[in-house]
N, C-alpha and C positions, 0 to 999 in steps of 0.2 A: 504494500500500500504506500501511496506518497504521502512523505512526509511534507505535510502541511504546516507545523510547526515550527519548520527554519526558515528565514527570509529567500528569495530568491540569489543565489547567488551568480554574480555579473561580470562578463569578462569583453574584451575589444582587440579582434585580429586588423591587422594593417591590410591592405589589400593585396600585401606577397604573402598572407595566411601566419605571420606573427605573432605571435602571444604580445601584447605590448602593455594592455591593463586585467587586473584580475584579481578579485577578490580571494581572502585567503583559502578558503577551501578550494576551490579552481587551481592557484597558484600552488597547491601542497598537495593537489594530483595530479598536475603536469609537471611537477618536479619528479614525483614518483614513477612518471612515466617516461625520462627520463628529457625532460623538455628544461626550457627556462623563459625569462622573459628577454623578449627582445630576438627569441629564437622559432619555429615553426611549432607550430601547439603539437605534443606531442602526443594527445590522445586521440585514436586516428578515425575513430566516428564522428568526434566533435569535428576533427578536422573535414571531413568527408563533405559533413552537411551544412558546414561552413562556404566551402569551396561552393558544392549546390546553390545555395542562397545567394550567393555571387553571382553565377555564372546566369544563373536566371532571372536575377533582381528582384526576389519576393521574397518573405518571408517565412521561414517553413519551420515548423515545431515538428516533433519527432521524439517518440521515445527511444534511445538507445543503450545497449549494454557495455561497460568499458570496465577492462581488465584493472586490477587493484588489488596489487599484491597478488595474494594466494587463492583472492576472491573474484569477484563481480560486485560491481556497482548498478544499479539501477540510477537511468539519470534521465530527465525531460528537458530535452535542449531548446531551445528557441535563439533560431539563428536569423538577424535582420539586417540585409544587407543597407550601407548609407555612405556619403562619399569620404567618410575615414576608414572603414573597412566592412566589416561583419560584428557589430556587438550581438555578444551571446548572454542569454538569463539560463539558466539553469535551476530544475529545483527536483524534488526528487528523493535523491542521493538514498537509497536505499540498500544496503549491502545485503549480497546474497554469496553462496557459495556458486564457485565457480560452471556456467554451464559447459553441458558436455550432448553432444548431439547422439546421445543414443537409442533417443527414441525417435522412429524417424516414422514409426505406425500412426501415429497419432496426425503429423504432417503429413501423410501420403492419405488418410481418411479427411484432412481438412478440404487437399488438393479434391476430390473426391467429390466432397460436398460441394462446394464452390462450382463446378464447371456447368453448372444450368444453371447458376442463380443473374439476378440481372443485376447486383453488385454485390461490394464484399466488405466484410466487417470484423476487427479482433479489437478486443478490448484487455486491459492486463488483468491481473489476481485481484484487484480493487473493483474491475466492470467498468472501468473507466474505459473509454474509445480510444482504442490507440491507432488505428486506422480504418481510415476508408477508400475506396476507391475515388482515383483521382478524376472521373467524369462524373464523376455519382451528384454532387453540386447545383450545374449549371443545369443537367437534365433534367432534375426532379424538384429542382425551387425551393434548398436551402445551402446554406455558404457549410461546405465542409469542415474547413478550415477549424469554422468556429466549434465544431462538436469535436475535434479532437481534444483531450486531457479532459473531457466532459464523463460524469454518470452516462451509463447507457439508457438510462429511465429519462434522461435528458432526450436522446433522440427519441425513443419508441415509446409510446403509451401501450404499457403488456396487457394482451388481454387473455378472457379465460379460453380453453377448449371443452369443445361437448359436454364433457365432465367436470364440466366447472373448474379445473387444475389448471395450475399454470406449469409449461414440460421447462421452462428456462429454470423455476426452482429446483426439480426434480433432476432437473441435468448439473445444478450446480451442487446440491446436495450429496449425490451420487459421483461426483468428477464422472459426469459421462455424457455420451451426445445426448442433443436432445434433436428434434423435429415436432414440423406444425406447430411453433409458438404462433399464435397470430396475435399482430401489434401493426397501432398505427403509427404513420411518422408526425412528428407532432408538430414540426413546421409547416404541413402542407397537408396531413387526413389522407394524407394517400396508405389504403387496406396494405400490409405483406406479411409475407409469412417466412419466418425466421428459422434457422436449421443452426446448430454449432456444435462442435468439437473439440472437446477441451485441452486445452496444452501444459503438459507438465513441465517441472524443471530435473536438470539431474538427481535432485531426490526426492522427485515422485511427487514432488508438492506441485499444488493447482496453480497456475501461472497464466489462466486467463482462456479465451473459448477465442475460437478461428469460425467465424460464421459467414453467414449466406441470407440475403434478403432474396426472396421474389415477389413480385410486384403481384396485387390481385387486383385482377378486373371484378370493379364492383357490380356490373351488368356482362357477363362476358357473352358474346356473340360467338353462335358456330361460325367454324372455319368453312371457309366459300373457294371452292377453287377459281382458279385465275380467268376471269374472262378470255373467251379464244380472241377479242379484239385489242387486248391489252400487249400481246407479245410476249417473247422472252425478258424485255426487261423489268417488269413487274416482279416474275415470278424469280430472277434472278437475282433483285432486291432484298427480297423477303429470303432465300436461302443465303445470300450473301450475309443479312443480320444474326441466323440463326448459327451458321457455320462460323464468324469472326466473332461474335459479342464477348461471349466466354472464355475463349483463348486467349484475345486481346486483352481484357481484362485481368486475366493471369500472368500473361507475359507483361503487363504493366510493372502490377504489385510486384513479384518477382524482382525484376530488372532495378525495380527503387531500394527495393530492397538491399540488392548486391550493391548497387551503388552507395547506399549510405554503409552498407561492413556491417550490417546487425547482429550477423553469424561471426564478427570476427575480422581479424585484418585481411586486409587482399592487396594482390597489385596492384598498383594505381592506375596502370592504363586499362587493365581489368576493368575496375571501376569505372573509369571514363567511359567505355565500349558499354557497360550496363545504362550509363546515363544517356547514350543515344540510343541505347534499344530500348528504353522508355520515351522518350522522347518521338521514336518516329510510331512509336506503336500508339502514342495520344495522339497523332496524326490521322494514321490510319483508324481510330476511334471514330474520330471526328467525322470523317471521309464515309466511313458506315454510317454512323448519323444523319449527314444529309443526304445521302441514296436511299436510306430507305425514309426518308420524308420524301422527298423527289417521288419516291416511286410512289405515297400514299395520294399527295396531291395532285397528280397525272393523271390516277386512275377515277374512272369515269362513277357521277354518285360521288365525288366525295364529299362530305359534312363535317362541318364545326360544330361544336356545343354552342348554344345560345345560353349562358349563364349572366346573372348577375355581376360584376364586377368593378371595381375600384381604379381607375387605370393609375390614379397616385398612388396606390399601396403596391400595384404591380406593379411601376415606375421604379418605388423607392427600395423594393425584395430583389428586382434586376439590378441595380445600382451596390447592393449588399454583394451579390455574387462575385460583380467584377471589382468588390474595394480590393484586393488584396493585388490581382493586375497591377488595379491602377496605381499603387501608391509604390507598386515595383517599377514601373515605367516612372514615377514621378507627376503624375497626373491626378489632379485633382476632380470631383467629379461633386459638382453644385445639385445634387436632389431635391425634390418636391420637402416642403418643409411636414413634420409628422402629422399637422392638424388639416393638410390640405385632404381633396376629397375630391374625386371626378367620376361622378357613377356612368357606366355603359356598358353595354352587351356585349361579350363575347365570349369565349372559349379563356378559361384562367390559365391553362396551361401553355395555350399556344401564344397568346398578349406575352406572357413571361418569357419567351422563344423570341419572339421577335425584337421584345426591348434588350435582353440578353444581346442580342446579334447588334441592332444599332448603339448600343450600349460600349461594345466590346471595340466594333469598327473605329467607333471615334475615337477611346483610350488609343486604339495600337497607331491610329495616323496623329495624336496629339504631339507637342514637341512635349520635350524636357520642361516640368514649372507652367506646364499649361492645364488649360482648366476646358471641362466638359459640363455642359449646363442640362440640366434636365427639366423643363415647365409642363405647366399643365394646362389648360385651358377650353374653353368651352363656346363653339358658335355654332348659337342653333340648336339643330338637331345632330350639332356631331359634337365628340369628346374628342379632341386629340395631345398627343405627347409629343413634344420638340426635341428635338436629340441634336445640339449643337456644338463645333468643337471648334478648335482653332488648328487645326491640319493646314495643308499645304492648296486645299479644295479641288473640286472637279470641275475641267473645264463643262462649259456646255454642250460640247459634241461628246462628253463621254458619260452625261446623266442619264442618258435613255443606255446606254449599254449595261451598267454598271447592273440593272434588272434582270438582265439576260443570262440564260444557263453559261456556265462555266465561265462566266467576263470580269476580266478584273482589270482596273486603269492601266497598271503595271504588275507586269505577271512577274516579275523581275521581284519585287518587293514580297518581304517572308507576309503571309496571310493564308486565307484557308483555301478552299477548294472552286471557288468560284460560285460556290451553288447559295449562301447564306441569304443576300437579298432576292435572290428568284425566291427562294422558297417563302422569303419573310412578305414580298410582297403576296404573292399569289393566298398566304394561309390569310394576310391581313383585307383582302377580298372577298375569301370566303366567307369572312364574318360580318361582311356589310360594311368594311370599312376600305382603308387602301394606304398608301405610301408614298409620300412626296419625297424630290428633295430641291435642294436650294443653293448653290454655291459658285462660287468663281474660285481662279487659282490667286491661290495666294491669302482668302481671306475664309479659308475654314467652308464647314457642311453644315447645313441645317435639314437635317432629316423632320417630316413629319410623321407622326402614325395616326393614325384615325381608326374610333367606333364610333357609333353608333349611338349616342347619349342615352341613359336613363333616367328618365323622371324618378 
């Protein structure tokens, strides 16, 4: 369990990865590790997830294990990269005897569970959240980020089975798996159904569950086969999600994994090669993502939910997603203030897709120390959101392209797959509304989105 009790303790790498400031306990375990000040930090997870945090410019917390003496330490790093280097908080520090990977049943029944779930969860001996998968977020409408070092009863509202029992007690009771927890997620009420595997440490004590979310359709509709006017790529879509989802998601976790040394020290160019095989695999996430959206809003009959909705709460739950982005790019992002209020019709999930996308767009084209504006406003019978930034803007022969499958101004410049405003305009039509935009070079974007107002 963390120790909650000690203050957090703080320490400041230079941007060559130097130990330069450090509180005493930091500085009396990188001395034992055979470090110093003024020298490369010598504990080589902290170091690992230090270098990460850099090399990405965001913020990344992370539980990891570091060698200490004869033992293991339990440590909760928080690494933020800023233009003096990487300051790190640390808290935690919990000694354990040293792990030893011999039980490797328990991780081959996790891998196991895990490969049909639609994302992935382990929390430590406490049930605190020590990971989640890294798309799991932006898809399902709440900031990951912030549930890690969280109670698990933080994310999920548990609830009973048939028998009125809850199987998450019975499995922790038991150090054993459990299956069919069903629990909702409490940022967003979306139904799943929770599976886990418990993981021990070298002496057999409980050190935390390796689980599996799947998502339940609260109405689930029979599967229809593919219209014969739809083609091969529909149906292509739809095995391409089922065949890549779960893998991808393994090879994510995995690859972050090896990259931070959680198991342990490694080579560094090791290391490195794990941080591009997570990297291109959150690519290739992505890339499924919008094919099979593509292929949803193509096929012929397709519908949005007509719901009740907020577009300043969804404005301001999108805006929550990309803070951690944005304040890694250096980008500030001006949101609806919390008492604002703009009722209209649409789908909550897909509004949160869309602002997500123009949300994301303007952070990645902002400069350095620039700011993204987010307004609300209301004419008539329509509700609309402004998404404005101070980018580099689009000329006017390239504002009708930038809608178009695969188009992007400069294919040259790192961004996604081409498909985000095709898809974002076309979902934002289906709902009665649509998508402007507004800009010249030189003087920034003004994205609009429009619903449909509600009385």
């Amino acid at each position: 369990m963390l120790d909650s009790s000690l203050p957090p303790v703080r320490g400041l790498l230079d941007p060559a990865g130097r130990l330069i400031e450090a509180d005493q306990r930091l500085h009396e375990l990188n001395t034992r590790a055979g470090g110093g000040l003024g020298q490369p930090i010598a504990i080589p997870q902290v170091a690992t997830l230090a270098r990460l945090a850099q090399r990405l410019g965001i913020l990344i917390s992370r539980g990891v294990v570091a060698g200490d003496g004869d033992g293991d330490v339990d440590l909760w790093v928080r690494a933020n990269p800023d233009a003096q280097g990487v300051r790190l908080e640390i808290t935690g520090w919990r000694m354990r005897s040293a792990w030893r990977s011999g039980t490797p049943d328990g991780e081959r029944e996790g891998d196991f569970l895990r490969s049909g779930a639609d994302w992935l969860w382990e929390t430590d001996a406490a049930l605190r959240v020590s990971f989640l998968s890294i798309t799991v977020g932006a898809k399902y409408g709440f900031d990951a980020g912030e549930m890690l070092g969280q109670p698990l009863t933080r994310l999920f509202l548990l609830g009973e089975d048939r028998e009125g029992a809850f199987p998450i007690l019975g499995g922790l009771a038991m150090r054993q798996r459990f299956d069919d927890q069903r629990a909702t997620v409490r940022p967003t009420g979306q139904a799943v159904r929770l599976a886990a595997t418990p993981r021990t440490d070298s002496q057999g004590a409980f050190a935390g569950f390796i689980g599996a979310a799947h998502m339940i359709d609260p109405d689930p509709a029979p599967v229809a086969p593919f219209p014969e006017n739809e083609g091969v790529s529909g149906a292509f879509a739809a095995r391409l999600d089922a065949a890549l989802r779960s893998p991808l998601g393994r090879i994510i976790a995995n690859a972050d994994s090896i990259n931070a040394q959680s198991e342990g020290p490694l080579r560094q160019d090791y290391a490195d090669y794990a941080a591009d095989i997570a990297s291109a695999g959150r690519h290739l996430m992505g890339l499924v993502d919008d094919l099979v959206d593509l292929q949803a809003i193509e096929r012929p009959g397709f519908k949005v939910a007509a719901e009740p909705i907020d577009l300043a709460d969804v404005s301001r739950r999108a805006a929550g997603l990309l803070g951690v982005r944005a304040s890694g790019a250096k980008v500030r992002i001006d949101k609806p203030a919390p008492d604002d209020m703009l009722p209209a019709t649409g789908e909550f999930r897909r509004a949160l897709q869309i602002l997500v996308n123009l949300i994301g767009n303007a952070v990645r084209y902002s400069p350095v120390d620039g700011m993204v504006w987010i307004r609300t406003e209301r004419e008539g019978d329509i509700a609309a959101v402004i998404v404005a930034d101070q980018g580099k803007g689009i000329a006017i022969e390239d504002q009708k392209r930038i809608f178009e499958k695969f188009e992007r101004v400069d294919p040259h410049e790192a961004g996604g797959s081409g498909l985000g405003l095709y898809i974002a305009r076309r979902l934002a039509r289906a709902m009665g509304g649509d998508i402007t935009v507004d800009s010249a070079p030189g003087q920034g974007a003004r994205f609009v989105f429009t619903l449909p107002y509600r009385e």
